[in-house]
N, C-alpha and C positions, 0 to 999 in steps of 0.2 A: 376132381379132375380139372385141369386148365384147358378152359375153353377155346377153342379155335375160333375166325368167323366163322367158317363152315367148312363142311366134310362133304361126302359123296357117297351112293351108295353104289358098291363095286358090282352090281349086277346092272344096274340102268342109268349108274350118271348123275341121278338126281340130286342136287343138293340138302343135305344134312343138317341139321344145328349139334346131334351129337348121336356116339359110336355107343354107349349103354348109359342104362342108367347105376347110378350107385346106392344099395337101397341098406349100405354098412360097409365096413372094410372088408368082409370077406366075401358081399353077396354083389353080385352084377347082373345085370338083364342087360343082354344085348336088344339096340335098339331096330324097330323093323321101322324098311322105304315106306313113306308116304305115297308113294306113286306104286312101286309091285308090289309092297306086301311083305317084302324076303328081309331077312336078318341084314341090314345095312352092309356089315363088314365082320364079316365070321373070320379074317385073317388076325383081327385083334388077339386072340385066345391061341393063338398059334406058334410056331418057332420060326425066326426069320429064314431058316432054311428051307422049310415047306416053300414058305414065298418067293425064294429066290427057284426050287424050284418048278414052280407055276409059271414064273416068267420067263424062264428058260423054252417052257413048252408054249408058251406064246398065248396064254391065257387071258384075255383082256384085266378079269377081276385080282390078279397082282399088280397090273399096270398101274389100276386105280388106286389100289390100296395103296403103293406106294406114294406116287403123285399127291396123291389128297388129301390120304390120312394118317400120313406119317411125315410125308413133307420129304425133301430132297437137304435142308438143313441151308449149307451155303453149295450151290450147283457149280459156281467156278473151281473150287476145290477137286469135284468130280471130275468134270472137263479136263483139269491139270494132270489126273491120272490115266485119265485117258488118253490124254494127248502126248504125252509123255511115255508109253508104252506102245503105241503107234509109230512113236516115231522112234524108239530105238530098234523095233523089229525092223522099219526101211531102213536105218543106220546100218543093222547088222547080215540086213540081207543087201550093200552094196558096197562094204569095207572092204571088200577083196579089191576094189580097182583103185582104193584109197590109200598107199601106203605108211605115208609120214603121219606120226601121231598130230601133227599141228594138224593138217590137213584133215584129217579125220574126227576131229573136234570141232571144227569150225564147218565142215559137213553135217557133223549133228544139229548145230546152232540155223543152220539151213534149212534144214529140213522140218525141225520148227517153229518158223517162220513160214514156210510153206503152207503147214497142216493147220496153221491158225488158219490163215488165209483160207484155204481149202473148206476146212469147214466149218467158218463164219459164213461164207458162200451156200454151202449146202442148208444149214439154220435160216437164210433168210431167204430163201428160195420155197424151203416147205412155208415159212411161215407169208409169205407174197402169193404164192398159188392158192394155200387154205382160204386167207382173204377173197381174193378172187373166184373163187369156186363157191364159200358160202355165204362170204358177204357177214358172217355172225360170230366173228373171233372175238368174244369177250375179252380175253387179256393173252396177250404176241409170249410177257414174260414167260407163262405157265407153260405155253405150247413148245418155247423156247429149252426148258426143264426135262419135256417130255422128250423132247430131240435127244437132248444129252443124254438121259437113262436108257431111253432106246439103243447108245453109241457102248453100252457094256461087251458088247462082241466082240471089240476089237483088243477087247485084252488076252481073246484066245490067239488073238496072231504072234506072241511073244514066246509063248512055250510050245506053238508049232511052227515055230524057228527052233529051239533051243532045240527039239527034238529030233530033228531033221526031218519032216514030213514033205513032202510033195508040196513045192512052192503053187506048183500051179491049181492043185486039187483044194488044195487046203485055204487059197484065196477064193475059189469058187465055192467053198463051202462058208466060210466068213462071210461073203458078200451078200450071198444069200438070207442068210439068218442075219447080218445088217438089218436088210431091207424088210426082212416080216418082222424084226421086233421094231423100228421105224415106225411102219403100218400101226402095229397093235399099240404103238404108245401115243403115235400121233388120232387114232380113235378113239382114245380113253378121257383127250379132253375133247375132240373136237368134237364125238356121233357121229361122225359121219361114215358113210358103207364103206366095204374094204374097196369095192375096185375102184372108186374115188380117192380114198386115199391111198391106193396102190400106187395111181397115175400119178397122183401128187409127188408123194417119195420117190419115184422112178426118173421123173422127169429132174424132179431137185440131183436125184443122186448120176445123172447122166452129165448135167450142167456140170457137177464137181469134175466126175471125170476126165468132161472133156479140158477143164482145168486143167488137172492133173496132167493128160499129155501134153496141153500145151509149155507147161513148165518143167516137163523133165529133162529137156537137154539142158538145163541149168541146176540140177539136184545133179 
């Protein structure tokens, strides 16, 4: 197996040197924490669907799995997907006042530019308060990772557009489950308790907002 510098174990956090040992091609011991005791990463042996979803239910030990020991790969790429599906749901929930196809193009490209802004803001807001709250942020990049995977939610706002649900119901239920998977990814690297990093996330994601209204009479 291709060594990492280090892994996690998805029950306490602990740093790892490795996820099993290999004692032949068909025989593995998964390795146990140094610190609790527990099988480091029992999602190894698993199907990424299980994982996905455990993350869905807001399990801390997907958060970690993923983050740590399977890596995010290149995180801008995911960002792009995200952001890019964010922002044709706002497109296509405000094309109705847009009629000309130029105009409505160059709306998309707005709006774009908007939700980078938007939430580069909200990314460096958690990652400024974290700072400041624990004073022990090892590494901005990782925490910055955990932002983005936490931001998988907002790919359900697309197909409840497409489906015609309850604009209003259906953004209080997105925003919602935003903000606890936020929580659970932004704890996975930092430890820290949820209603600390509740405040954290809440305050970042209110600063976005009030963004947001500040800039909509110009979207």
């Amino acid at each position: 197996m291709t060594m990492k510098p280090s892994y996690a174990c998805v029950h306490c956090g602990e740093t790892q040197q490795q996820l099993y040992k290999s004692y032949g091609p068909d025989l593995l011991k998964l390795s146990r924490c140094s610190r609790c005791n527990r099988v480091v990463d029992e999602y190894i042996e698993m199907e990424f669907s299980i994982v996905l979803i455990d993350a869905v239910l807001q399990k801390l030990e997907a958060y970690r799995h993923i983050i740590f020991n399977v890596g995010m790969g290149r995180p801008w790429k995911i960002a792009l997907l995200f952001l890019l599906g964010e922002a044709l749901e706002h497109w296509m929930s405000r094309q109705q006042t847009h009629k000309a196809g130029y105009d409505l193009e160059w709306h998309f490209y707005i709006i774009c530019l908007f939700l980078v802004a938007s939430n580069a803001v909200f990314i460096a807001a958690v990652i400024l308060l974290t700072w400041l709250s624990a004073r022990c942020l090892r590494d901005w990049t990782l925490l910055a990772r955990a932002v983005i995977l936490g931001s998988y939610g907002k790919l359900l706002a697309l197909p409840a557009n497409l489906w015609g649900c309850d604009r209003f119901q259906s953004q209080l239920f997105l925003a919602t489950f935003f903000l606890f998977s936020q929580v659970q990814a932004c704890r996975a690297i930092t430890g820290m308790g949820r209603l600390q990093t509740a405040a954290i996330v809440f305050a970042s994601y209110s600063l976005q907002q009030s963004l947001s209204i500040w800039m909509s009479p110009f979207l």
